[in-house]
N, C-alpha and C positions, 0 to 999 in steps of 0.2 A: 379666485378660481384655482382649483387644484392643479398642479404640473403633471403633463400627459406624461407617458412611461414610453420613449426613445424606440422604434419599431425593433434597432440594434440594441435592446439594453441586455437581454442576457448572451450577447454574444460579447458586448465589451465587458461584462462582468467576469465571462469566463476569459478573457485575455487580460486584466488584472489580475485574476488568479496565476496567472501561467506563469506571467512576469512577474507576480508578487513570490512567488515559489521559487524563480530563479534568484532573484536577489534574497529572500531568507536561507536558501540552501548556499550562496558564494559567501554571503556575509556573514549570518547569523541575527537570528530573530534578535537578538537585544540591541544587536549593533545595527540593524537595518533602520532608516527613515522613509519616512512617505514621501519627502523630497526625490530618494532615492527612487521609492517606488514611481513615482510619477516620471522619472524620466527615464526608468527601464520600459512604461506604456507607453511614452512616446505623447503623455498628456499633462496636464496642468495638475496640482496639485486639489486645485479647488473642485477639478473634475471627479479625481479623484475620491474624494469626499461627497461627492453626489449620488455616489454607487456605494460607498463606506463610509461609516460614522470613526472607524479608528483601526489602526494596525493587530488591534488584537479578534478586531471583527472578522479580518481579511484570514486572519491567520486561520479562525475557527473555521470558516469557508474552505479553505484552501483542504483543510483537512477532513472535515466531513463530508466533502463532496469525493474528497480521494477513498476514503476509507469506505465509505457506506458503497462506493460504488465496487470496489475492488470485492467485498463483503458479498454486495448482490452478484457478480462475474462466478467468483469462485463457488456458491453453493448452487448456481443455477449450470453447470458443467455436466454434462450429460454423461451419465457411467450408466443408466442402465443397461441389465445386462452382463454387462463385463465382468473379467476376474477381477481378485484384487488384486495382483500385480499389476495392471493392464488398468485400473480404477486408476491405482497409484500413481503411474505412469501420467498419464493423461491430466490430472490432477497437479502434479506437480507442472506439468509442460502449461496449461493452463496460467498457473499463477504470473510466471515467470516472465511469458510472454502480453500478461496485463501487467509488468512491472515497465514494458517497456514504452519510453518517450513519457516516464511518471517517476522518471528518477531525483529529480529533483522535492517532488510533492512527496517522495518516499524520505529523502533525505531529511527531509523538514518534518517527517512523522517522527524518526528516532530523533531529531537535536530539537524540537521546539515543543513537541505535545505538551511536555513539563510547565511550560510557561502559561497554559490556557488554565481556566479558573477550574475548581476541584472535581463540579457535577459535569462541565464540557468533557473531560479528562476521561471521568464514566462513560460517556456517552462513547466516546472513542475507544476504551476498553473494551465495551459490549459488541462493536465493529469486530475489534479484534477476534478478542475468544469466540464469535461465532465461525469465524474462519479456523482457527484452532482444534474447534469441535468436531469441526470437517477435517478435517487432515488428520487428526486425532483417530477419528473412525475408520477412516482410507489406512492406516498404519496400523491399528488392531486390527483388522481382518488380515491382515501379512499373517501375521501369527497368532489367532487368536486364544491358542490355549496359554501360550506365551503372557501374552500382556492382559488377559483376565486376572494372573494370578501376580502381576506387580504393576499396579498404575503409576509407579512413579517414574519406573523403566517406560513405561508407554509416554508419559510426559518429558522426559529427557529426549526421546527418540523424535516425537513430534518438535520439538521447541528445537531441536539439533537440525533436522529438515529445514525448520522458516529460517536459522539463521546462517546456511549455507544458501540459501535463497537470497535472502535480505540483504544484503551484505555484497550482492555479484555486481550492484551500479557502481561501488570502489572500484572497477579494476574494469568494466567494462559497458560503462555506458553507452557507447553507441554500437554496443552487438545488435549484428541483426536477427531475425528470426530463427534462421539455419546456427545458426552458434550459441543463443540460447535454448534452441532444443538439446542442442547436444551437451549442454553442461547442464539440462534439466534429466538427461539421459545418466549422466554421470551422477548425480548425486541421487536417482534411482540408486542404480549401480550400488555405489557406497554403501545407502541403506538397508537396500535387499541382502549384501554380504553380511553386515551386523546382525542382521535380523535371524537370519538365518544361522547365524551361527551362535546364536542364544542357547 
């Protein structure tokens, strides 16, 4: 007879994850173990393995459940309407405050995607650049006779925004809401001044 599926099983899967994220983000995917993992869940190894078939399973999880979700958050952000400053704006406050208590599942995108096999890798790129595409277009409307006439300048400008973004759980991981606004306000700021000064 086939084994029933646990009334808690995607709730202990997404706490594997949580915990599987904290130990890849403190250790490092290569140097992490399942031993390790199982006793940051606070479970058995073999349990462990009842929900995953292997550490590179968990890893793919960990990251397409972050990526595809953060992917659907940011392009379902509601601008209509709005200028684009005020798109911009919002847009960026958005992202930043979906980065937060995913600092670690964020960590684990910049130091371990490399390790997941080549078409995973794709699959996680197309996550990406669709968020890209978004901010991309939120940024050419700033200026758009501007960045019509040099998309590489548009591309510099976009990829310069995600990594003033990307980069803020270094220095401040447990900001709260009110202090990631306001360094989502700031790196408007920055941008609007560049831009405009094209």
């Amino acid at each position: 007879m086939a084994r029933t599926i646990a009334k808690d099983h995607d709730l202990k899967r997404a706490q594997i994850l949580k915990s599987a994220a904290r130990v890849f983000a403190r250790e490092g995917f290569d140097r992490a173990s399942m031993t390790q993992l199982a006793r940051e869940c606070g479970i058995s190894k073999a349990n462990i393995y009842h929900y995953y078939d292997s550490k590179d399973a968990i890893l793919y999880d960990i990251l397409d459940s972050y990526l595809s979700g953060l992917r659907d958050l940011v392009l379902s952000v509601d601008t209509e309407g709005l200028d684009p400053e005020t798109r911009f704006r919002t847009v960026v406050r958005e992202i930043l405050n979906a980065y937060k208590g995913a600092d670690e599942e964020h960590q684990v995108q910049i130091n371990a995607l490399s390790a997941l096999p080549e078409d995973q890798q794709e699959q996680m790129r197309a996550y990406q650049r669709d968020m890209v595409r978004f901010m991309s277009d939120c940024i050419k409307a700033l200026a758009p006779d501007v960045f019509a006439e040099d998309r590489t300048r548009l591309r510099s400008t976009t990829m310069s925004v995600f990594g003033m973004l990307n980069w803020y759980f270094m220095w401040s991981a447990d900001a709260d809401t009110t202090a990631r606004e306001a360094y989502a306000d700031l790196v408007c700021d920055l941008t609007l001044g560049g831009v405009r000064g094209m």
